[in-house]
Biopython code that builds the backbone (N, CA, C, O; Angstrom):
import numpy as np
from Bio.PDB.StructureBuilder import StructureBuilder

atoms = [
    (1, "UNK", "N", (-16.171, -8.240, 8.915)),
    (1, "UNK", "CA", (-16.633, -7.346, 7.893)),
    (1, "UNK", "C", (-18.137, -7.194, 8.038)),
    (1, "UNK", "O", (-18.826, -8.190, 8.257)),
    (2, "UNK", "N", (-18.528, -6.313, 7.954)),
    (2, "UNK", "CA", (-20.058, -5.450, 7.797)),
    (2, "UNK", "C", (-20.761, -4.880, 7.125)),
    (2, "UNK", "O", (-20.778, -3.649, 7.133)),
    (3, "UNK", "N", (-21.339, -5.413, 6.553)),
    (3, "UNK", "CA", (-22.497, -4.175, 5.505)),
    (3, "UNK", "C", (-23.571, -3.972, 6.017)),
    (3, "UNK", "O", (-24.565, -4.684, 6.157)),
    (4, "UNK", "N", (-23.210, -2.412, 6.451)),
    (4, "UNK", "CA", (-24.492, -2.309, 6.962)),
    (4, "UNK", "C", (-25.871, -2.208, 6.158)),
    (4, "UNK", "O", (-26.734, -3.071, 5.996)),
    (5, "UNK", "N", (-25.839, -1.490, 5.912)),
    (5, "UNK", "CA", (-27.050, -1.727, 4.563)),
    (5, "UNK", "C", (-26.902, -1.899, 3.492)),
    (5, "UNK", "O", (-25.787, -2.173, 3.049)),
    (6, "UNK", "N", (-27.821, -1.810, 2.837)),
    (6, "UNK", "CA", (-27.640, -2.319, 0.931)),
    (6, "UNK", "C", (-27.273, -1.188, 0.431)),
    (6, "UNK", "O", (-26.347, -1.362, -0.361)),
    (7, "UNK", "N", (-27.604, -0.022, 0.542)),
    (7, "UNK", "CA", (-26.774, 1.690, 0.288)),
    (7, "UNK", "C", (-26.407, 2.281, 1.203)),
    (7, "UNK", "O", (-26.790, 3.451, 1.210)),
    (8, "UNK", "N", (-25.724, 1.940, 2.128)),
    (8, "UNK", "CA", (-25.451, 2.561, 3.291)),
    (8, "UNK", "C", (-23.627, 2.811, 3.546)),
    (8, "UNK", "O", (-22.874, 2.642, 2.587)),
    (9, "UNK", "N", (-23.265, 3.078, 4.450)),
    (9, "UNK", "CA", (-22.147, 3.031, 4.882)),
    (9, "UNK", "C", (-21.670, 1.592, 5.164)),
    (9, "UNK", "O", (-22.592, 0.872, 5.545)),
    (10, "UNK", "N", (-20.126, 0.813, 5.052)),
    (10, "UNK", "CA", (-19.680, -0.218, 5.210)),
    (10, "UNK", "C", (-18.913, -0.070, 6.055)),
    (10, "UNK", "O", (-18.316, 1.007, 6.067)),
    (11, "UNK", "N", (-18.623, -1.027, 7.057)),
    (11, "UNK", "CA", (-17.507, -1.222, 7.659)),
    (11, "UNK", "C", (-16.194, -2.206, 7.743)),
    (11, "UNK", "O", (-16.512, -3.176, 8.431)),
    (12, "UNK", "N", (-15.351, -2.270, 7.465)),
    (12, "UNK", "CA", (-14.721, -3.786, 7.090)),
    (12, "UNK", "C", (-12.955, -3.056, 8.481)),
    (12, "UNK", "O", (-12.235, -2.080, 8.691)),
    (13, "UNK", "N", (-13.286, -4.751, 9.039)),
    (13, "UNK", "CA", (-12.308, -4.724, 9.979)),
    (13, "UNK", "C", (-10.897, -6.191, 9.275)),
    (13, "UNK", "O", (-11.058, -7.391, 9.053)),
    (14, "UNK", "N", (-9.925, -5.485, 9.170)),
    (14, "UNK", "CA", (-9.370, -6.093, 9.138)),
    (14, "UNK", "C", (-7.684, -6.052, 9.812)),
    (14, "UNK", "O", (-7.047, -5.003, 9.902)),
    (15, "UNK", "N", (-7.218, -7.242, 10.189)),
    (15, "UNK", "CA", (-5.990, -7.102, 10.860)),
    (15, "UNK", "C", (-4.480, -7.686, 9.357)),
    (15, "UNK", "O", (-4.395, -8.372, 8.338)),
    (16, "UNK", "N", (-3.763, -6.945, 10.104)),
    (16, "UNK", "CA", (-2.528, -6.727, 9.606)),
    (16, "UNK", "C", (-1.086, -7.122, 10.690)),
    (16, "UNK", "O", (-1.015, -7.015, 11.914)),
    (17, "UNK", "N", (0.005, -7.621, 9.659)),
    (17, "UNK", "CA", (1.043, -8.160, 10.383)),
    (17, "UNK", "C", (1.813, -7.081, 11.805)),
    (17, "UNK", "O", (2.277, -7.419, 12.893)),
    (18, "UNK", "N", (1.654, -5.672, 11.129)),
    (18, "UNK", "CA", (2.277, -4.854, 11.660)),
    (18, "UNK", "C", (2.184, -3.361, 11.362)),
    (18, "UNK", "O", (1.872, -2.929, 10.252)),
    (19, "UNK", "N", (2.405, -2.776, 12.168)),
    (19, "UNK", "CA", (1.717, -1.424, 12.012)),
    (19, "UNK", "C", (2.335, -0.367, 10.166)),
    (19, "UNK", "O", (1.813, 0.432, 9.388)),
    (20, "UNK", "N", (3.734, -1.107, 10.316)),
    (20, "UNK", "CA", (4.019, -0.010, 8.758)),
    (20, "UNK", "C", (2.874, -0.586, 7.930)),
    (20, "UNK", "O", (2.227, 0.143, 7.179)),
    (21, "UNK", "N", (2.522, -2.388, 8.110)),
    (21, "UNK", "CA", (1.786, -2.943, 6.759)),
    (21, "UNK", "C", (0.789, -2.447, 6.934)),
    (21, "UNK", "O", (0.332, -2.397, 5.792)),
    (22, "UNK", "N", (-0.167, -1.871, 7.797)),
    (22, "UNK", "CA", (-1.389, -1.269, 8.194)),
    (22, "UNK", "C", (-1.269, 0.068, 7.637)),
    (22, "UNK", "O", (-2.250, 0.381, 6.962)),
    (23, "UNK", "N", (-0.379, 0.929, 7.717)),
    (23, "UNK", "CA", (-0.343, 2.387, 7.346)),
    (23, "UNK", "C", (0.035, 1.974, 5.597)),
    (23, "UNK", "O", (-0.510, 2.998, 5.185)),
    (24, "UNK", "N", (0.373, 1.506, 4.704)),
    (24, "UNK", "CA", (0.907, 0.759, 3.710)),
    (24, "UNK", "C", (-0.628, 0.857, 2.835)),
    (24, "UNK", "O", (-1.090, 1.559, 1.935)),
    (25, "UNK", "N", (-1.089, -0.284, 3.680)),
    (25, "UNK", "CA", (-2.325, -1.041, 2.758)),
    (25, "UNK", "C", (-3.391, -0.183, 2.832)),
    (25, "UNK", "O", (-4.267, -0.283, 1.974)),
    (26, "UNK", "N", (-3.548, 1.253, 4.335)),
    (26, "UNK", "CA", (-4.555, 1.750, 4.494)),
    (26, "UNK", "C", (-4.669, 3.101, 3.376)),
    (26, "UNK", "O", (-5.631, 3.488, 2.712)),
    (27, "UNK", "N", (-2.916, 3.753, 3.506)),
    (27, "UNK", "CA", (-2.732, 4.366, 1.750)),
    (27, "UNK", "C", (-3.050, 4.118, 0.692)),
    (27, "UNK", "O", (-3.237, 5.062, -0.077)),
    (28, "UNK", "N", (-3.164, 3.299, 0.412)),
    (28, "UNK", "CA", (-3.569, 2.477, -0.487)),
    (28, "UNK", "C", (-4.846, 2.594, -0.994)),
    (28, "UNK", "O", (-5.159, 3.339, -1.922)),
    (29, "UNK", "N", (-5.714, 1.728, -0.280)),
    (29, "UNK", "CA", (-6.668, 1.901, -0.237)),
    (29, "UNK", "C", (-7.428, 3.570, -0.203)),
    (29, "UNK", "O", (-8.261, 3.993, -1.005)),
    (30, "UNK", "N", (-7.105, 3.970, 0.442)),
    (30, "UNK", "CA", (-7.135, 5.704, 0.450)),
    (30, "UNK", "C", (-7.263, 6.521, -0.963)),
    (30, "UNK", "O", (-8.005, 7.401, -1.400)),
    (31, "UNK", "N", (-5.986, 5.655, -1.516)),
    (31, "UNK", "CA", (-5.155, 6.530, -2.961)),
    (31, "UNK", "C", (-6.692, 5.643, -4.185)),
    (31, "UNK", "O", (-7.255, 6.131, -5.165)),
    (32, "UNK", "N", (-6.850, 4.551, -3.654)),
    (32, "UNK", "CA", (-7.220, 3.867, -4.834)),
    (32, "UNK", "C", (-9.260, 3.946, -4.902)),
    (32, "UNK", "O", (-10.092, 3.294, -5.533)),
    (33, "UNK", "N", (-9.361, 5.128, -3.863)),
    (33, "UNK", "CA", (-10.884, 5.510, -3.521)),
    (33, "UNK", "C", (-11.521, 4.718, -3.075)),
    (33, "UNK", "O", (-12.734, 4.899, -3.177)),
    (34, "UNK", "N", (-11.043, 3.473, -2.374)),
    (34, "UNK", "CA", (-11.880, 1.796, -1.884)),
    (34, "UNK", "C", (-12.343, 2.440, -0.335)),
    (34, "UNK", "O", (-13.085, 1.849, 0.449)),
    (35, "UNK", "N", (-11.862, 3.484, -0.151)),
    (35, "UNK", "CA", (-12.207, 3.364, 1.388)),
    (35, "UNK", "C", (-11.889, 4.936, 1.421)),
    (35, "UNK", "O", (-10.937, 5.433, 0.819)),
    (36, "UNK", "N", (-12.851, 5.689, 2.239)),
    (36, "UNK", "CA", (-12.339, 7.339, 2.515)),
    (36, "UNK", "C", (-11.750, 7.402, 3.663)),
    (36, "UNK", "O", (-10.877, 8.246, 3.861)),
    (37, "UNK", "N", (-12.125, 6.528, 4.601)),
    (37, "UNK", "CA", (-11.406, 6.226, 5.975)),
    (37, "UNK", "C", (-10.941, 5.143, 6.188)),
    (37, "UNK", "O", (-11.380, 4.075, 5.762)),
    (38, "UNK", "N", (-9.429, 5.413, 7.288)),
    (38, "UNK", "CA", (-8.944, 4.387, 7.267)),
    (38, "UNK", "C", (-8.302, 4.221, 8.829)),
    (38, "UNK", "O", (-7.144, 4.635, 8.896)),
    (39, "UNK", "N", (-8.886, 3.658, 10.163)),
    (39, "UNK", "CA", (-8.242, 3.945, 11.447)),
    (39, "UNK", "C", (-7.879, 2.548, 11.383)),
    (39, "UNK", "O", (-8.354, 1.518, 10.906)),
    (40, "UNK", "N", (-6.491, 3.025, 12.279)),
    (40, "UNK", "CA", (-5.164, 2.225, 12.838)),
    (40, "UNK", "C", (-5.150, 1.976, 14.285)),
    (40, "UNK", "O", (-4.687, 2.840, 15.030)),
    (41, "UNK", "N", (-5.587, 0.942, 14.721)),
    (41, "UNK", "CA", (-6.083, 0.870, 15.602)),
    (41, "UNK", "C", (-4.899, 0.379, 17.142)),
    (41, "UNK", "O", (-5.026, 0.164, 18.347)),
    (42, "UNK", "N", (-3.934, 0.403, 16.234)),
    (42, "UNK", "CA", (-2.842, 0.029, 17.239)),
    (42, "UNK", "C", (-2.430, -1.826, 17.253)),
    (42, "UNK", "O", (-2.481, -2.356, 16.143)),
    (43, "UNK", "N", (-2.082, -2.656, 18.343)),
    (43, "UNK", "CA", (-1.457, -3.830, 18.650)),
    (43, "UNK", "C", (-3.255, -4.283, 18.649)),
    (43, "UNK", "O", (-4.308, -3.735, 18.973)),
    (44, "UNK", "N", (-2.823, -5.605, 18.080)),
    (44, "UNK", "CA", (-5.046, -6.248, 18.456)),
    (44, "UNK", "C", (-3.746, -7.905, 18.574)),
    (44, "UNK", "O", (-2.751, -8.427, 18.071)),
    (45, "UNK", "N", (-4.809, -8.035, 19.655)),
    (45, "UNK", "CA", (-4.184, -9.808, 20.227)),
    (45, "UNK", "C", (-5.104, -10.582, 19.646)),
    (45, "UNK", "O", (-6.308, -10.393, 19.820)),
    (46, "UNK", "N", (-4.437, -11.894, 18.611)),
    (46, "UNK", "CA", (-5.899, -12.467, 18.344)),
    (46, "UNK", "C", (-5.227, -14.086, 18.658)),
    (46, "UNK", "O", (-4.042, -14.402, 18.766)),
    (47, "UNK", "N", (-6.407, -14.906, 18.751)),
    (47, "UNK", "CA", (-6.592, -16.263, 18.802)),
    (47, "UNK", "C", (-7.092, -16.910, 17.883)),
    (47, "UNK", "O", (-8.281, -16.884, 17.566)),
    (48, "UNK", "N", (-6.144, -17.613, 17.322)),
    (48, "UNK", "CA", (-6.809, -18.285, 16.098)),
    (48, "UNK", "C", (-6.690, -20.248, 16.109)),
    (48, "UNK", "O", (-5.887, -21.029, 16.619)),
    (49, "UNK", "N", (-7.425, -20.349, 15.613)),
    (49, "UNK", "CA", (-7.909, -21.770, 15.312)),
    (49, "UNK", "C", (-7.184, -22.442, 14.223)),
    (49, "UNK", "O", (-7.744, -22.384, 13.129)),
    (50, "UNK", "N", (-5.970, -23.118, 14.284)),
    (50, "UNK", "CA", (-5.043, -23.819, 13.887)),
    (50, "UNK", "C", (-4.323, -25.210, 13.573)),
    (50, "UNK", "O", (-3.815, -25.971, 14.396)),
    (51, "UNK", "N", (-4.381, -25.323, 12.536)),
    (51, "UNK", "CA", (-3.883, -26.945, 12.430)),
    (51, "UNK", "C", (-4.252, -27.997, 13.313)),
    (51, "UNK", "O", (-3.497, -28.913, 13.641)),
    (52, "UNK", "N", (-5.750, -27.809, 13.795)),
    (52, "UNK", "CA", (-6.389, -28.650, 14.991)),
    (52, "UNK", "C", (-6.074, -28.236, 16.504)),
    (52, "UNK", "O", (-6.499, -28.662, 17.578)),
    (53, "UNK", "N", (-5.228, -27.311, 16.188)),
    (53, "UNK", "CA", (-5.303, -26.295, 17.834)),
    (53, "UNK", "C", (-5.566, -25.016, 17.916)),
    (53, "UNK", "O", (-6.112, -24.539, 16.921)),
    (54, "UNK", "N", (-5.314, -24.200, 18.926)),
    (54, "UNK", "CA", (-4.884, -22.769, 18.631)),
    (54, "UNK", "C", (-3.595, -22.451, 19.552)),
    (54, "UNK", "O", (-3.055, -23.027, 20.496)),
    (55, "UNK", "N", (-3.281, -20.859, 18.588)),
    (55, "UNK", "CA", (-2.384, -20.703, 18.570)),
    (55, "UNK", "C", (-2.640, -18.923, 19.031)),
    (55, "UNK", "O", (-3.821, -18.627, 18.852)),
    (56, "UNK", "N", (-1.791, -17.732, 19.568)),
    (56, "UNK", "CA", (-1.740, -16.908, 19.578)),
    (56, "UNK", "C", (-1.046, -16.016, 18.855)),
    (56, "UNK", "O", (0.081, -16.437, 18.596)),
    (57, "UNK", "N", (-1.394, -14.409, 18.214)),
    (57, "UNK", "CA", (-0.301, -13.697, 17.482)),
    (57, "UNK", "C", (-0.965, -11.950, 17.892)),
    (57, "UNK", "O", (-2.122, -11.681, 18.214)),
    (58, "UNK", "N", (-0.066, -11.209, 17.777)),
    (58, "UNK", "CA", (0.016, -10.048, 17.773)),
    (58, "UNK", "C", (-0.286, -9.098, 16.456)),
    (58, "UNK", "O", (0.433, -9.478, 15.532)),
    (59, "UNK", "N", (-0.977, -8.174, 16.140)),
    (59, "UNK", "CA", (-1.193, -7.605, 14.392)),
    (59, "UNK", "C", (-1.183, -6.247, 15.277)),
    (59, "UNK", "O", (-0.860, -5.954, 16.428)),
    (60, "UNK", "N", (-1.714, -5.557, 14.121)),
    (60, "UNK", "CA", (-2.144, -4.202, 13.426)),
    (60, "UNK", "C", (-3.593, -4.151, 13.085)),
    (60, "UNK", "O", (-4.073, -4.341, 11.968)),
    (61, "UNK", "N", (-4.460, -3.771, 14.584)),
    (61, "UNK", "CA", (-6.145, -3.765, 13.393)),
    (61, "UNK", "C", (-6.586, -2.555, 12.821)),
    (61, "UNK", "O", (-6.462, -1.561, 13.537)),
    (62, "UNK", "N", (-7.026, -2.419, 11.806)),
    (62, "UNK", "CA", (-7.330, -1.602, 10.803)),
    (62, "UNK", "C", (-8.832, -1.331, 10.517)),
    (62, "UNK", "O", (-9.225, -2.340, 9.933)),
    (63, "UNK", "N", (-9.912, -0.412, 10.653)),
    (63, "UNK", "CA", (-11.368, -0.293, 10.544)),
    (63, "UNK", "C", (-11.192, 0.225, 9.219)),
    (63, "UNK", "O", (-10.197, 0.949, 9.189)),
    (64, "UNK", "N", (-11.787, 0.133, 8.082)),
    (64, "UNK", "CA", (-11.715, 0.786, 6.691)),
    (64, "UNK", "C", (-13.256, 1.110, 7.083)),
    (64, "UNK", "O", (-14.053, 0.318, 7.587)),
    (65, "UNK", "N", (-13.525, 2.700, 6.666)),
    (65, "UNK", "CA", (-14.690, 2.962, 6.610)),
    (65, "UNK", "C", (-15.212, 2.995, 4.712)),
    (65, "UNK", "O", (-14.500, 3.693, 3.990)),
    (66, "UNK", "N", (-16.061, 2.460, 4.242)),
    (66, "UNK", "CA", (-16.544, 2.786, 2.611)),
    (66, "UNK", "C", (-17.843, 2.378, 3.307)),
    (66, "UNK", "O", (-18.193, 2.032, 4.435)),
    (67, "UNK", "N", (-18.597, 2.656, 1.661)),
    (67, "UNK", "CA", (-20.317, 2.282, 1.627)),
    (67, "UNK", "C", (-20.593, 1.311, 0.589)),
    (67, "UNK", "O", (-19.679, 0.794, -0.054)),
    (68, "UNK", "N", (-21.846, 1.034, 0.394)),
    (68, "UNK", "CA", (-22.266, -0.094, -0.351)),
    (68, "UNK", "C", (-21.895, -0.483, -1.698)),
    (68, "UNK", "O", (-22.081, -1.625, -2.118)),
    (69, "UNK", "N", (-21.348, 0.495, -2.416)),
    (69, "UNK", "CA", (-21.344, 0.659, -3.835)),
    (69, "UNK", "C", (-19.799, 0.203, -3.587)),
    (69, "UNK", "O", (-19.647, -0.787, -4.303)),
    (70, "UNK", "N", (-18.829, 0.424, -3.033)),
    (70, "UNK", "CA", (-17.674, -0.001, -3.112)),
    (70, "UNK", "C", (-17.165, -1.126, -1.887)),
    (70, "UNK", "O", (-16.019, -1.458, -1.582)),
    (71, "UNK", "N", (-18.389, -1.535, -1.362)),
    (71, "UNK", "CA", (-17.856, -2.531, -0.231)),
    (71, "UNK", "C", (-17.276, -4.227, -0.231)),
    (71, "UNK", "O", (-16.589, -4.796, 0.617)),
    (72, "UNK", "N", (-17.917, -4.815, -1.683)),
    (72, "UNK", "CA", (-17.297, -5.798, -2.243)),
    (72, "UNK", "C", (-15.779, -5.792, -2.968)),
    (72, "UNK", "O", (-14.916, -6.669, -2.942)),
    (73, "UNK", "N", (-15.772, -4.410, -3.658)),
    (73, "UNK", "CA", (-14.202, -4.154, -4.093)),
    (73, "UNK", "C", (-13.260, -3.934, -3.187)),
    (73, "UNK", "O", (-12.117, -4.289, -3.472)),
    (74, "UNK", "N", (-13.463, -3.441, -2.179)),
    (74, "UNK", "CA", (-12.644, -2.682, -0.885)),
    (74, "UNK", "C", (-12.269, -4.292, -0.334)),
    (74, "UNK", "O", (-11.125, -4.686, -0.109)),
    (75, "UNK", "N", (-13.537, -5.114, -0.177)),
    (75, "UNK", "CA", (-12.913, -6.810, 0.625)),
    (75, "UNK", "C", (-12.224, -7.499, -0.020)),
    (75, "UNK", "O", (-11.457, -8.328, 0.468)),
    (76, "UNK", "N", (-12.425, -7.197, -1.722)),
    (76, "UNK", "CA", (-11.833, -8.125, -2.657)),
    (76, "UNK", "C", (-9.690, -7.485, -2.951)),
    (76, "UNK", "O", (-8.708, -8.062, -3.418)),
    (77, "UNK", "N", (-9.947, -5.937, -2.296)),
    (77, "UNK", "CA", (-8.464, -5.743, -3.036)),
    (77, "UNK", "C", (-7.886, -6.006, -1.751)),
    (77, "UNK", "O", (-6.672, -6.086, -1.942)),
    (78, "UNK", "N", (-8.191, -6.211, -0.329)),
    (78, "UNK", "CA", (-7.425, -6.217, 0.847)),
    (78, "UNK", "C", (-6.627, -7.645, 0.575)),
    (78, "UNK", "O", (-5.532, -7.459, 1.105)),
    (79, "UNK", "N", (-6.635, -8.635, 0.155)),
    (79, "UNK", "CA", (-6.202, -10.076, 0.219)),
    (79, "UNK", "C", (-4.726, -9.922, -1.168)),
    (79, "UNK", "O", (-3.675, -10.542, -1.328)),
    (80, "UNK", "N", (-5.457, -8.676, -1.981)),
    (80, "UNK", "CA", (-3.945, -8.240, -2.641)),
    (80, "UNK", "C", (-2.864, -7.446, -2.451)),
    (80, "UNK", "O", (-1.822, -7.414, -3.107)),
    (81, "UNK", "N", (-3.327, -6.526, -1.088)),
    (81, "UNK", "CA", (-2.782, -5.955, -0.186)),
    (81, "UNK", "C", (-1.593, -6.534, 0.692)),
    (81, "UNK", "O", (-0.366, -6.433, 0.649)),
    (82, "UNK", "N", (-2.749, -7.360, 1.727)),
    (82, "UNK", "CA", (-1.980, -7.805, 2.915)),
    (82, "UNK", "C", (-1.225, -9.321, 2.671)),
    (82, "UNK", "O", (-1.612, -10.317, 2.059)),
    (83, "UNK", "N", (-0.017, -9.048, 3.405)),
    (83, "UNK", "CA", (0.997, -9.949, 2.976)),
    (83, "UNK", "C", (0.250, -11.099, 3.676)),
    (83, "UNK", "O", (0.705, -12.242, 3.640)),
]
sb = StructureBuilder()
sb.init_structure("model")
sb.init_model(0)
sb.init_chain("A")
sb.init_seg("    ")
for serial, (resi, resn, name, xyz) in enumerate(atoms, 1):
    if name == "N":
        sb.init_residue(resn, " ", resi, " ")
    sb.init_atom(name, np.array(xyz, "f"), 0.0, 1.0, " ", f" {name:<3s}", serial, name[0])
structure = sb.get_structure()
């Protein structure tokens, strides 16, 4: 996640289980004015740091474009979003 400036445009990247939950949460967000843009970025491979190892998984990454005035609400409703 990114803020670019203190009134500026925001960027917040976030991944998703799967592409319907990505088109889902990015409506959403859309409908609920948190974000005017919303790209679907296709399959994103990630590596994550796990129960003292890692582990690999497959998602849905998602770029939400908003700006400063709504960039704390837009990070705060994604976690009520995504499963």
């Amino acid at each position: 996640m990114n803020r670019s400036a203190a009134n500026g445009p925001g960027l917040v990247c976030c991944p998703m289980p799967a592409a319907q939950t990505a088109r889902a949460v990015a409506a959403t967000m859309l409908d609920e004015g948190l974000a005017p843009c919303a790209n679907i970025l296709g399959q994103v491979p990630s590596l994550l740091a796990w129960n003292g190892g890692r582990d690999e998984a497959e998602g849905t990454g998602v770029l939400f474009k908003t700006d400063a005035a709504l960039f704390d609400r837009a990070i705060a409703r994604l976690p009520e979003l995504r499963p």
